[in-house]
Z-matrix of the N, CA and C atoms (Angstrom, degrees):
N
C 1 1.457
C 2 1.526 1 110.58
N 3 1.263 2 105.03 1 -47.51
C 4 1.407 3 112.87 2 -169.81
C 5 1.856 4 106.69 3 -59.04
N 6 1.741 5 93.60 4 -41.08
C 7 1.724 6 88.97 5 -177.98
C 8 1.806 7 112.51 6 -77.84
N 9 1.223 8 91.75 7 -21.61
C 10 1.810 9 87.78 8 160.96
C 11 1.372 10 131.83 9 -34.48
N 12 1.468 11 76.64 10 -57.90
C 13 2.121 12 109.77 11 -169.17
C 14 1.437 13 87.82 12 -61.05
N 15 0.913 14 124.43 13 -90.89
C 16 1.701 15 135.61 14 178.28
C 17 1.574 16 109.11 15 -6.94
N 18 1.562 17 123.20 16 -65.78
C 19 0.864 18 127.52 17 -167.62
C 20 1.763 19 119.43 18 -62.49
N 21 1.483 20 91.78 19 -39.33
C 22 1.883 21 121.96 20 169.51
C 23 1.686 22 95.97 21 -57.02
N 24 1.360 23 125.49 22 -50.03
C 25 1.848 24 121.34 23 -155.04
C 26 2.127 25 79.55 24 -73.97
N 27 1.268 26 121.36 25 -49.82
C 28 1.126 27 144.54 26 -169.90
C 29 1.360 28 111.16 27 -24.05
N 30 1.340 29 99.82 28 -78.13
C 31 1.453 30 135.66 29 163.68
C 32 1.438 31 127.60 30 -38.67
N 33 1.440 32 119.16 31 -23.57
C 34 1.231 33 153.24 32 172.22
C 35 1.469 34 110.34 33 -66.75
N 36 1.816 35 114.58 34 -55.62
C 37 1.307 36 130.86 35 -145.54
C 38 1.833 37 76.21 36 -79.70
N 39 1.629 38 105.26 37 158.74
C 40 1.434 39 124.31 38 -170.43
C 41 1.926 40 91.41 39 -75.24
N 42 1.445 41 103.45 40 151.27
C 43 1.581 42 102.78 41 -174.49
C 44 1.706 43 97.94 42 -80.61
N 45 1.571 44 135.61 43 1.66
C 46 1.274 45 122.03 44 -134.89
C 47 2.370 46 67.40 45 -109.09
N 48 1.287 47 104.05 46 -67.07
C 49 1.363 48 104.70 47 157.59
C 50 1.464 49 138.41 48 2.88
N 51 1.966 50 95.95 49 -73.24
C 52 1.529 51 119.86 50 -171.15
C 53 2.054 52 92.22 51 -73.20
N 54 0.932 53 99.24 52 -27.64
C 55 1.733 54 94.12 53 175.69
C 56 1.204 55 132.36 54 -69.05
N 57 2.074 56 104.13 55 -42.33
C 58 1.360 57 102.83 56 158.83
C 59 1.251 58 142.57 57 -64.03
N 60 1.504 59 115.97 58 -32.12
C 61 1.255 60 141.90 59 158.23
C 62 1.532 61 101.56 60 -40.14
N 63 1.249 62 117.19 61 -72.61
C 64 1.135 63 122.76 62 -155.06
C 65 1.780 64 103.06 63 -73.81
N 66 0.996 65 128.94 64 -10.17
C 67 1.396 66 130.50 65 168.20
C 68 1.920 67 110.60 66 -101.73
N 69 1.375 68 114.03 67 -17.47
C 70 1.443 69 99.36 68 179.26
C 71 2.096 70 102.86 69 -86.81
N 72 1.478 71 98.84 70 -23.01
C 73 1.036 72 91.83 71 178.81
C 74 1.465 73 122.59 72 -73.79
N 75 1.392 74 122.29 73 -28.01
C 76 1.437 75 137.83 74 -178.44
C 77 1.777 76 95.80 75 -77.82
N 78 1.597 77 126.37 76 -27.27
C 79 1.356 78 117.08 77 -179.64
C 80 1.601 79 97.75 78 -73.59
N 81 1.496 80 121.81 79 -45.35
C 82 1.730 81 111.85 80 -174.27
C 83 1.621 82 88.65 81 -68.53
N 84 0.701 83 163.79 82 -127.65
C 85 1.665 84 158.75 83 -128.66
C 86 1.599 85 113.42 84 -15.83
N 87 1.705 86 94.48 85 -55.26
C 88 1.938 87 73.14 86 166.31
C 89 1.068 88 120.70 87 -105.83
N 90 1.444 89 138.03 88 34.87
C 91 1.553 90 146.06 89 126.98
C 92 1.421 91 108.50 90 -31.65
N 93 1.653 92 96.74 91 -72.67
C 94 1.497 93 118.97 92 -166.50
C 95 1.600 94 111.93 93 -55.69
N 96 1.409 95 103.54 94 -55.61
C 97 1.832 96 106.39 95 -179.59
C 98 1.789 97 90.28 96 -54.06
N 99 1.479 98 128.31 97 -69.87
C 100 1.564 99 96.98 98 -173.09
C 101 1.322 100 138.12 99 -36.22
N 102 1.687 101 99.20 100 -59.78
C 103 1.638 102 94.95 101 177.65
C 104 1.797 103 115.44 102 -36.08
N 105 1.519 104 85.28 103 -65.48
C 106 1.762 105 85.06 104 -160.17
C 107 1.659 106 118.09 105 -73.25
N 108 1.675 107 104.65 106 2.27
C 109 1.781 108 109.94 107 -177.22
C 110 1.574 109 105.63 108 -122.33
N 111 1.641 110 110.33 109 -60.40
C 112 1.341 111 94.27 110 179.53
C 113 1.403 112 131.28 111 -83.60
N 114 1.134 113 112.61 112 -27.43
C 115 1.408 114 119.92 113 173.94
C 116 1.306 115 137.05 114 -44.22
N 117 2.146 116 107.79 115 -47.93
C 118 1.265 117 117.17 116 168.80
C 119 1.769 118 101.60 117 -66.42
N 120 1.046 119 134.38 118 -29.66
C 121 1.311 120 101.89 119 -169.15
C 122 1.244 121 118.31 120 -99.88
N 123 1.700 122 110.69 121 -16.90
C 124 1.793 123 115.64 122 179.89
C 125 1.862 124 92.48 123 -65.53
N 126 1.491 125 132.89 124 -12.43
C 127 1.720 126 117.06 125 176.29
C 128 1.576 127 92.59 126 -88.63
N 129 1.500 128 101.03 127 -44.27
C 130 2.068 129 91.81 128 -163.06
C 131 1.345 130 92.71 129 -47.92
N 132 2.021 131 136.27 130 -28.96
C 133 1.176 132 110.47 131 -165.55
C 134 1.384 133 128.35 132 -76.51
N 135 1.766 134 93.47 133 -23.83
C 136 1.532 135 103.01 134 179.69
C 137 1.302 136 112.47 135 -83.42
N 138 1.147 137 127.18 136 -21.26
C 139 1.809 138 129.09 137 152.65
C 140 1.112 139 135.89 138 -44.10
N 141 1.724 140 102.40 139 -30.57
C 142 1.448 141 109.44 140 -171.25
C 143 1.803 142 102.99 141 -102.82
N 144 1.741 143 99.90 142 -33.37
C 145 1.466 144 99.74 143 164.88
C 146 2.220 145 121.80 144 -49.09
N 147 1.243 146 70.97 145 -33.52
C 148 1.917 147 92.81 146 -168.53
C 149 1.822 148 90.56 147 -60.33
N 150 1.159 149 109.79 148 -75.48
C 151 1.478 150 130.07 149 -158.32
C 152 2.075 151 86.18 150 -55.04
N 153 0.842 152 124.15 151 -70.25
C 154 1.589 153 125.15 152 -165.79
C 155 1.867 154 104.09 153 -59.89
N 156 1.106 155 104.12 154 -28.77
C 157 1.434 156 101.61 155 163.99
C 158 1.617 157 119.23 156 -53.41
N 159 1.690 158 104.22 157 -66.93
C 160 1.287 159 117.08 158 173.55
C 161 1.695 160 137.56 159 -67.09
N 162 1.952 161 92.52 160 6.08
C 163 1.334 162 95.88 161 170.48
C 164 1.341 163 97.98 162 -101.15
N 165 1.464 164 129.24 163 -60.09
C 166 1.344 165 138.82 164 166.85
C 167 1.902 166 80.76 165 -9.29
N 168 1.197 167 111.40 166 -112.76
C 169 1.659 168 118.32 167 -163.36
C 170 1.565 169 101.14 168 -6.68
N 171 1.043 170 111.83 169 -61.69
C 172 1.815 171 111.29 170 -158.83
C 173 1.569 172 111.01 171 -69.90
N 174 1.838 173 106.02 172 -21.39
C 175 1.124 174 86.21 173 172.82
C 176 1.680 175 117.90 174 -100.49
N 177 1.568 176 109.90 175 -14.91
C 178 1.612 177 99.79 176 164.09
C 179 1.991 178 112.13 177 -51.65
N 180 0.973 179 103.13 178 -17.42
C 181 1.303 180 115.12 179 -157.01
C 182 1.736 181 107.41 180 -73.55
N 183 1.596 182 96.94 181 -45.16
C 184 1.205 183 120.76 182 -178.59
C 185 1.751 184 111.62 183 -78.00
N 186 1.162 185 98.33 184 -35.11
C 187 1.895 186 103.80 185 161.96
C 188 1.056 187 130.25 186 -60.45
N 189 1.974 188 113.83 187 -50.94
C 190 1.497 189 105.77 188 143.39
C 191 1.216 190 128.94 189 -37.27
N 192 1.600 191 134.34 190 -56.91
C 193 1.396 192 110.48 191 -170.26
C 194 1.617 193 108.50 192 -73.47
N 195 1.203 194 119.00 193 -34.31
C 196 1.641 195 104.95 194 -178.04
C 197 1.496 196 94.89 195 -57.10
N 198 1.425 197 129.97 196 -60.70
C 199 1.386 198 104.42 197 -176.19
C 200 1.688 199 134.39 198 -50.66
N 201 1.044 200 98.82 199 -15.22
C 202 1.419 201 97.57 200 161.79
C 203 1.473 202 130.23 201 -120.36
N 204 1.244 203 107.23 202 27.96
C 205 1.424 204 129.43 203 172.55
C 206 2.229 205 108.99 204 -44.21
N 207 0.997 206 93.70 205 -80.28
C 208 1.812 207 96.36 206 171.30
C 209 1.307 208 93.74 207 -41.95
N 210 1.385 209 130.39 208 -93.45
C 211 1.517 210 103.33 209 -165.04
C 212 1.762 211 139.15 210 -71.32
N 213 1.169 212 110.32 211 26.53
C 214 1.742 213 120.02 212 150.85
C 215 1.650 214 101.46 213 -82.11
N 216 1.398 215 100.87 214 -52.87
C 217 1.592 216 119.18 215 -164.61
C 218 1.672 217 102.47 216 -30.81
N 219 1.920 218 104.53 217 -55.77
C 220 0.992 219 127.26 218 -150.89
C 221 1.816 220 97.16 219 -76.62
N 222 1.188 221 116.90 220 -57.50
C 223 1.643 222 150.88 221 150.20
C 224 1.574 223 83.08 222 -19.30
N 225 1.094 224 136.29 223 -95.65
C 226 1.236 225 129.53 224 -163.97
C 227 1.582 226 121.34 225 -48.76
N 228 1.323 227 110.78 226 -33.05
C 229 1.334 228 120.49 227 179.97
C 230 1.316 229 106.51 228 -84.47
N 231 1.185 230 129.06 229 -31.67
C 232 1.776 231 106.15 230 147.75
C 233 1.032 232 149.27 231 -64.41
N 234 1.174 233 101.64 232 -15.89
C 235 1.175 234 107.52 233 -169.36
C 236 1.544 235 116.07 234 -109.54
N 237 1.717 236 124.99 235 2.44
C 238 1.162 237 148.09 236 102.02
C 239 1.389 238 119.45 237 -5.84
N 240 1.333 239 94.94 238 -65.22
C 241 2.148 240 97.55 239 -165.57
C 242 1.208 241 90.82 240 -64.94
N 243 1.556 242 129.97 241 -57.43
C 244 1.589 243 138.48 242 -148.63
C 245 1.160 244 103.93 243 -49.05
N 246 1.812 245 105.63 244 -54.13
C 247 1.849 246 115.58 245 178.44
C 248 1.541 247 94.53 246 -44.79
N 249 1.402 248 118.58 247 -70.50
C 250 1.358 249 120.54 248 -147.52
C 251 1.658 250 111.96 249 -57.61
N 252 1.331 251 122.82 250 -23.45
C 253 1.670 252 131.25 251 -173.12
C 254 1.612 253 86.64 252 -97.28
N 255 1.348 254 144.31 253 -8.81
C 256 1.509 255 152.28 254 -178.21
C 257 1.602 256 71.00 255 -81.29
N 258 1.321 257 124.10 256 -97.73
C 259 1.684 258 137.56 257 -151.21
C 260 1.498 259 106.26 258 -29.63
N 261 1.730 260 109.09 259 -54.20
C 262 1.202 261 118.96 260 -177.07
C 263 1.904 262 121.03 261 -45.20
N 264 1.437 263 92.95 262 -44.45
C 265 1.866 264 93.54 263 174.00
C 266 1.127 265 111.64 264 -87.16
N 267 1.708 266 127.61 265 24.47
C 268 1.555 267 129.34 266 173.35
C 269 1.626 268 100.96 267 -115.73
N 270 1.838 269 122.85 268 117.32
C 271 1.149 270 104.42 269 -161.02
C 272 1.522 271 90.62 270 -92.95
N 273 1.750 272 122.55 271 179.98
C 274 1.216 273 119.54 272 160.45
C 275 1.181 274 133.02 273 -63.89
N 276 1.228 275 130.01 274 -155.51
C 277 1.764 276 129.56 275 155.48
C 278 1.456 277 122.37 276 -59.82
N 279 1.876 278 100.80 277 -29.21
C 280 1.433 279 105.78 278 -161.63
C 281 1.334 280 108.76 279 -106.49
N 282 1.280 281 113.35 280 6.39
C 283 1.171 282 109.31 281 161.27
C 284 1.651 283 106.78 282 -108.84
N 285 0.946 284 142.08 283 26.54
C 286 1.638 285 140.52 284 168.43
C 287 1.611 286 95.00 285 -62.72
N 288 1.650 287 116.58 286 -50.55
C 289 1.738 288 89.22 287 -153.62
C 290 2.303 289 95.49 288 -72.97
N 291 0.930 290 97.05 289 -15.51
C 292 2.050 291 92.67 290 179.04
C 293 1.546 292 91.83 291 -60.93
N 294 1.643 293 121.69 292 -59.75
C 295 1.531 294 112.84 293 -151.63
C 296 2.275 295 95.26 294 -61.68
N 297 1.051 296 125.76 295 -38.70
C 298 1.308 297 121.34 296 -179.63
C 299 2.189 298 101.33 297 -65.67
N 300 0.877 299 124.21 298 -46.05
C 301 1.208 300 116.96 299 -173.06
C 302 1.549 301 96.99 300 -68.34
N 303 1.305 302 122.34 301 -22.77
C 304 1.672 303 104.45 302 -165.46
C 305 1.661 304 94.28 303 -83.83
N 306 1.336 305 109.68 304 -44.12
C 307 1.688 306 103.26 305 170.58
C 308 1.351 307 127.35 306 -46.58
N 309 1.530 308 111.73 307 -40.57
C 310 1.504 309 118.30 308 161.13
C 311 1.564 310 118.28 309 -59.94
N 312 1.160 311 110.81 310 -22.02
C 313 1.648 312 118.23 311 174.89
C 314 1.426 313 108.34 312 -69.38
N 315 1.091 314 107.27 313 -56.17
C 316 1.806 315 111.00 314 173.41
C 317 1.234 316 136.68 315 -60.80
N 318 1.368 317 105.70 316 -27.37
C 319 1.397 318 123.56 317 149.02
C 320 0.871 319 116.15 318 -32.58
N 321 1.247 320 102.41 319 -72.59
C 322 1.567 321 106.22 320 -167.88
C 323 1.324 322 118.33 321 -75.16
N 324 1.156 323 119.10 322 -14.98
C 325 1.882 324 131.34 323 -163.43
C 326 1.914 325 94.80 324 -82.51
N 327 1.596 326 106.84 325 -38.23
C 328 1.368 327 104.13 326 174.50
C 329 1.395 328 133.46 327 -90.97
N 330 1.666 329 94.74 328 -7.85
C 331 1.578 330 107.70 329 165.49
C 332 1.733 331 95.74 330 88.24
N 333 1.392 332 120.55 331 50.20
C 334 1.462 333 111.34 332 -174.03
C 335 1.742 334 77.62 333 -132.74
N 336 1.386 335 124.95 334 142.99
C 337 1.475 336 149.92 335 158.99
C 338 1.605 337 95.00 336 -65.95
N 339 1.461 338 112.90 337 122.32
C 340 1.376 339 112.29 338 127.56
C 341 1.386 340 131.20 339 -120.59
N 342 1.715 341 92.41 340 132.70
C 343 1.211 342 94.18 341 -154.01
C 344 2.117 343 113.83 342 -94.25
N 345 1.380 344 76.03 343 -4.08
C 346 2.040 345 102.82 344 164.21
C 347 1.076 346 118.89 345 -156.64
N 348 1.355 347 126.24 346 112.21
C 349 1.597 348 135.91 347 154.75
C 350 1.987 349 113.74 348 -101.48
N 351 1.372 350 95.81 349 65.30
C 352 1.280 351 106.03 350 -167.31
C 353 2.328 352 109.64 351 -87.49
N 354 1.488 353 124.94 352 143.03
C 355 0.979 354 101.57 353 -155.91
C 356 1.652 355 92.73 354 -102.10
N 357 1.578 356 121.23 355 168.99
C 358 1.370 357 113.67 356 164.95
C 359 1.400 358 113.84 357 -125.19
N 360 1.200 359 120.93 358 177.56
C 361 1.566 360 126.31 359 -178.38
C 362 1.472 361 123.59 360 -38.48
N 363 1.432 362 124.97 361 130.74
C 364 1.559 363 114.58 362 -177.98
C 365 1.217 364 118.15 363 -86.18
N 366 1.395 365 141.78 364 148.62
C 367 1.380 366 133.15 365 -147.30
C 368 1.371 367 91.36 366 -140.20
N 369 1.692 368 110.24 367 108.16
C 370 1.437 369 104.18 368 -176.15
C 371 1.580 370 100.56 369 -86.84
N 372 1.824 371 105.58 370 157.89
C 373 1.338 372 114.40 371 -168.90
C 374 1.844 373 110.37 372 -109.60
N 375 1.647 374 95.33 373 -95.11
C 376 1.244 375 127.74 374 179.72
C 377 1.414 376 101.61 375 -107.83
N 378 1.256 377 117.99 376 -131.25
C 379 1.691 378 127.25 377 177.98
C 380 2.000 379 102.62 378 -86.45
N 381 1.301 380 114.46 379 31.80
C 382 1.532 381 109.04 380 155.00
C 383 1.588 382 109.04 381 -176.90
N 384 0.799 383 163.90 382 -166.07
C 385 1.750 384 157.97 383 -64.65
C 386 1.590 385 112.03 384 132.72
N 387 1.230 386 100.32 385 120.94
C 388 1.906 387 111.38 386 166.05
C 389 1.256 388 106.32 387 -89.64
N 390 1.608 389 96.46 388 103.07
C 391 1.790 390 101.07 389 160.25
C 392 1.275 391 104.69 390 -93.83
N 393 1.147 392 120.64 391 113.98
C 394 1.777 393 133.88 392 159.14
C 395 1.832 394 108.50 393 -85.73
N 396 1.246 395 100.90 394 130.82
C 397 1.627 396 108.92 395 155.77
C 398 1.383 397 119.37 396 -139.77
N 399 1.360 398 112.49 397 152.17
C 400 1.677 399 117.36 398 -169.87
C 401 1.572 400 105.78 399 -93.73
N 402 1.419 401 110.14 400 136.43
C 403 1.568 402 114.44 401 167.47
C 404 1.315 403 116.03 402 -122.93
N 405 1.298 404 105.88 403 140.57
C 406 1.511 405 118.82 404 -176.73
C 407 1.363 406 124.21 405 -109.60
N 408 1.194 407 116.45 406 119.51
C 409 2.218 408 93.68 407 -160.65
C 410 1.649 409 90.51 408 -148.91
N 411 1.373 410 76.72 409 170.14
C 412 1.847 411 115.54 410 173.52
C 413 1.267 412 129.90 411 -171.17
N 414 1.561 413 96.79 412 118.67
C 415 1.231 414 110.05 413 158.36
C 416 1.426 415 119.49 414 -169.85
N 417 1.387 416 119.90 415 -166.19
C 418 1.800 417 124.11 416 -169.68
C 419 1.592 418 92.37 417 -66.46
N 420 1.604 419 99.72 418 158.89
C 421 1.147 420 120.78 419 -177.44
C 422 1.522 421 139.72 420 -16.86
N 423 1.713 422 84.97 421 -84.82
C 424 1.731 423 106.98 422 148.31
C 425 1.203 424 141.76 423 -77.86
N 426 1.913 425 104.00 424 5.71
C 427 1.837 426 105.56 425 168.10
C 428 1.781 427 104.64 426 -58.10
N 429 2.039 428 105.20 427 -43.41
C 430 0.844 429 133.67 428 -120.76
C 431 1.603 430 82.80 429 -94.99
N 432 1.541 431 124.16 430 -31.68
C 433 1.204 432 130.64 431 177.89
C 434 1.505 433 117.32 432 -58.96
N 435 1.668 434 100.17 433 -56.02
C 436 1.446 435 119.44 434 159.46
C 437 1.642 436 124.57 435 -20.95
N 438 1.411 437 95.80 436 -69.47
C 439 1.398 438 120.44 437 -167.74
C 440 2.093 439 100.79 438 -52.39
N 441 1.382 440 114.41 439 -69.76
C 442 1.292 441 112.66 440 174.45
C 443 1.602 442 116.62 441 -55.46
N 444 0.763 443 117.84 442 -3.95
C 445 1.819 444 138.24 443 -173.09
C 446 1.773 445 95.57 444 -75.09
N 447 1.750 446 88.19 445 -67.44
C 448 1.503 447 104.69 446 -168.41
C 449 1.473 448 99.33 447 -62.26
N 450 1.814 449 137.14 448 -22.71
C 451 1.175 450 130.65 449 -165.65
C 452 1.538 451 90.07 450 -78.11
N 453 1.549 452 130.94 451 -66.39
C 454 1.151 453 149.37 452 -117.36
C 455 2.127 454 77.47 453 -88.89
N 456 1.109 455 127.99 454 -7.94
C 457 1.193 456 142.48 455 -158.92
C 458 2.130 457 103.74 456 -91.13
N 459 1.298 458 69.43 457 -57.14
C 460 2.174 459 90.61 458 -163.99
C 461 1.873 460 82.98 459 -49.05
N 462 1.484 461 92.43 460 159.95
C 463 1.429 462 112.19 461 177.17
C 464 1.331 463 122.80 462 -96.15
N 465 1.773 464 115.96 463 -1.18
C 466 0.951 465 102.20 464 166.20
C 467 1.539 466 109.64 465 -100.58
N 468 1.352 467 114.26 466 170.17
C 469 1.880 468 119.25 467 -170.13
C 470 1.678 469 101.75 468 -71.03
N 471 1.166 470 114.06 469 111.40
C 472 1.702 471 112.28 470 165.64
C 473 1.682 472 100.05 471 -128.88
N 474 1.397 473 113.06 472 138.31
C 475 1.265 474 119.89 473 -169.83
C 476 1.490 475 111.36 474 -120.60
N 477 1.163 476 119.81 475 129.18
C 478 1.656 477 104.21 476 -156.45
C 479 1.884 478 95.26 477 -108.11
N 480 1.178 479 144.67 478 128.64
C 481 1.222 480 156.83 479 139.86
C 482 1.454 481 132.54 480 -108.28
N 483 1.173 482 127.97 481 -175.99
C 484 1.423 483 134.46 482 -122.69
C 485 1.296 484 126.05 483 -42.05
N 486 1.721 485 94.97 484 86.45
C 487 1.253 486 123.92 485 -174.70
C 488 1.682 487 113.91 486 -59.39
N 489 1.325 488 124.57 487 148.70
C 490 1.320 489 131.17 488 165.64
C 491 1.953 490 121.81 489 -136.03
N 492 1.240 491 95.57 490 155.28
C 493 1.749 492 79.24 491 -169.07
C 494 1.621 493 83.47 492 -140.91
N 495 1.128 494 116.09 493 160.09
C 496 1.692 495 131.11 494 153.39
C 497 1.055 496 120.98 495 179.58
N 498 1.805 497 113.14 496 134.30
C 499 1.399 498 112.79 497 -168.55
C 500 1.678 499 104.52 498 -76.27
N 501 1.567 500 105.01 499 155.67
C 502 1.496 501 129.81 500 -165.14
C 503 1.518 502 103.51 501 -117.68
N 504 1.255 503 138.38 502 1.01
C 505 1.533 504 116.93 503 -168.10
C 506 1.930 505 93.87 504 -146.36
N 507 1.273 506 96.19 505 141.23
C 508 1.663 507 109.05 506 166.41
C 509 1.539 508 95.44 507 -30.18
N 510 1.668 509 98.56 508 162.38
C 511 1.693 510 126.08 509 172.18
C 512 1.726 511 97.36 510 -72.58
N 513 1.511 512 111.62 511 -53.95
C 514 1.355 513 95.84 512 175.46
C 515 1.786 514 141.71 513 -28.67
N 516 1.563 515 101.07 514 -36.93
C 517 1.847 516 110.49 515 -153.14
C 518 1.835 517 83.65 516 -118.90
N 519 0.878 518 105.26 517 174.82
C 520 1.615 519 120.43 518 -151.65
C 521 1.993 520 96.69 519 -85.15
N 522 1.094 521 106.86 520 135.65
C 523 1.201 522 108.66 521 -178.15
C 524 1.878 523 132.46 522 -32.70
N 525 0.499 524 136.25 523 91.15
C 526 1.457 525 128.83 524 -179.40
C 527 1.730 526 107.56 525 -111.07
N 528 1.508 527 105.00 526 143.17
C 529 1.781 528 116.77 527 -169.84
C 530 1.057 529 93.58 528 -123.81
N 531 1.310 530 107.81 529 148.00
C 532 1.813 531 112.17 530 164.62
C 533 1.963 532 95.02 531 -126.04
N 534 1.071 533 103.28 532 153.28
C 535 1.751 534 106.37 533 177.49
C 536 1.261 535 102.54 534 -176.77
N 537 1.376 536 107.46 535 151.74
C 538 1.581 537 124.16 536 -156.81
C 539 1.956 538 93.85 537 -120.11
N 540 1.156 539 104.88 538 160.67
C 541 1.715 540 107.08 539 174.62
C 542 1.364 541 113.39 540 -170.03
N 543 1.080 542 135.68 541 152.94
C 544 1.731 543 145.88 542 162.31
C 545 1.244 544 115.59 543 -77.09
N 546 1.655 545 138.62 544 109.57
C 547 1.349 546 106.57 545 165.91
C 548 1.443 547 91.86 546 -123.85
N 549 0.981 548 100.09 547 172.80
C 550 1.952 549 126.43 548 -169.95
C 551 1.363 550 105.27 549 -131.97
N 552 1.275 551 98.96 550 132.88
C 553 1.132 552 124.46 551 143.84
C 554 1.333 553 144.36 552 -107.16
N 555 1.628 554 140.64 553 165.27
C 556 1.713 555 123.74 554 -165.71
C 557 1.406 556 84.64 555 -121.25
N 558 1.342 557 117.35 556 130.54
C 559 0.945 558 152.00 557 153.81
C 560 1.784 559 123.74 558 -67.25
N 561 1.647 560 133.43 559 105.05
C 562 1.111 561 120.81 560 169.90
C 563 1.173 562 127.35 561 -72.35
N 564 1.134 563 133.84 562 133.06
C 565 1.421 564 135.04 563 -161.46
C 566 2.052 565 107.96 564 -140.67
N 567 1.437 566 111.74 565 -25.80
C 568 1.201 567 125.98 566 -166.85
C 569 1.387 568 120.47 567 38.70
N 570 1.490 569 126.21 568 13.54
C 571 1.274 570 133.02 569 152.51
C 572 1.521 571 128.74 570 -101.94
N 573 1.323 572 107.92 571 152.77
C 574 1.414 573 115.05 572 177.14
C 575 1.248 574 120.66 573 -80.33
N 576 1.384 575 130.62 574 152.06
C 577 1.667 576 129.39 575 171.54
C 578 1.654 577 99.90 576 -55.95
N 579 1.436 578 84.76 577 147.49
C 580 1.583 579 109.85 578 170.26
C 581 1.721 580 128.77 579 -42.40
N 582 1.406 581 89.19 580 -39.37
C 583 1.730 582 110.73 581 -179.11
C 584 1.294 583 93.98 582 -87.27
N 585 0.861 584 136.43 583 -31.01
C 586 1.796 585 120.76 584 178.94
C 587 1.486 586 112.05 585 -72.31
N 588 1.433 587 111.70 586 -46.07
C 589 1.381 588 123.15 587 164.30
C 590 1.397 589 115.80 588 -27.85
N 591 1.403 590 90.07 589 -83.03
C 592 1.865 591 101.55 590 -177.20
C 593 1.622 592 111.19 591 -31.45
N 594 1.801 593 116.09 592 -65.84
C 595 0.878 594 119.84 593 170.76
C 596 1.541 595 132.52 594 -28.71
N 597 1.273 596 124.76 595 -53.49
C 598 1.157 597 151.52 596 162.64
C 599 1.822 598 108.80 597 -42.35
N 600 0.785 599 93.01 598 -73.99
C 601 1.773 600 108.14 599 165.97
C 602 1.218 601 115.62 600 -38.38
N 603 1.323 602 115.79 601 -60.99
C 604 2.057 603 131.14 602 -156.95
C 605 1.696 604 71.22 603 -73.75
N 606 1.266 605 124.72 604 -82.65
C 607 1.810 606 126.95 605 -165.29
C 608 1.579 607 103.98 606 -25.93
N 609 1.421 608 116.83 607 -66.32
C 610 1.463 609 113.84 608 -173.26
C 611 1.408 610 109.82 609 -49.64
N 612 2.005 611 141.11 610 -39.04
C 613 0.699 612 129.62 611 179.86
C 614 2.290 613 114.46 612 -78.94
């Protein structure tokens, strides 16, 4: 009876009504099946598209380097030696007083006076130290050419800066120069400055 009645109040309602009803309710039903059916998986797809994209990359990526594995290998092993023949023209501490006597050797080999090969403070860097020392000299033109010749010569690294020159004798008598200069040398030390240290340290903690 009761579903009679229902159907009778039913029957009543305008058909233009019973249509909307009957279509807003069928629109929340497949609202709902999307959210909770299609939705989670049309993202899991673009998630999983995303993620397989970005492995693909890492692993073409990773194929490149195995494919070029021998030549890094090789790449690395040169560039190994280079450092190591780099180290070789960096003398130690204990050899500083040889690298000043060999300059005094040339001196004399080119016939140029020095009249100071005095040393200055070592300035630690990276993994070695700027030893600078001042030279003071004299002599004729091309003794004097010689002499930096024979420096620019030696195998270990000496770098000559702020050079000075000026002639010392009347126009009459044969030229003679006197000139003063800084040259440096790098010192191996294979340690870092102190302040870099610390730094390094305080960061890690």
């Amino acid at each position: 009876m009761e579903r009679k009645a229902f159907l009778k109040k039913l029957e009543k309602v305008p058909r233009l009504i019973r249509i909307l009803v009957i279509f807003f309710v069928n629109l929340i039903i497949v609202f709902g099946i999307f959210s909770l059916v299609v939705k989670p998986k049309i993202e899991k797809e673009v998630r999983l598209k995303s993620e397989l994209q970005e492995l693909e990359r890492k692993l073409s990526q990773l194929i490149g380097i195995a494919n070029r594995f021998d030549e890094i290998k090789r790449e690395h092993t040169e560039l190994r030696k280079a450092f190591e023949d780099v180290i070789r023209e960096l003398p130690e501490s204990k050899d500083i007083p040889n690298l000043l006597r060999t300059v005094s050797n040339i001196g004399a080999e080119s016939k140029v006076k020095l009249t100071k090969l005095e040393p200055k403070a070592m300035e630690q860097k990276d993994f070695y130290a700027e030893f600078p020392f001042e030279i003071r000299f004299s002599g004729p033109y091309h003794n004097i050419g010689y002499f930096f010749d024979g420096i620019r010569r030696e195998k270990r690294i000496i770098h000559v800066v702020n050079f000075s020159l000026e002639a010392k004798t009347p126009a009459s008598q044969a030229l003679m120069l006197e000139g003063l200069c800084t040259a440096k040398t790098y010192v191996y030390t294979g340690e870092k400055p102190k302040e870099q240290k610390k730094s390094e340290t305080s960061q890690r903690r």
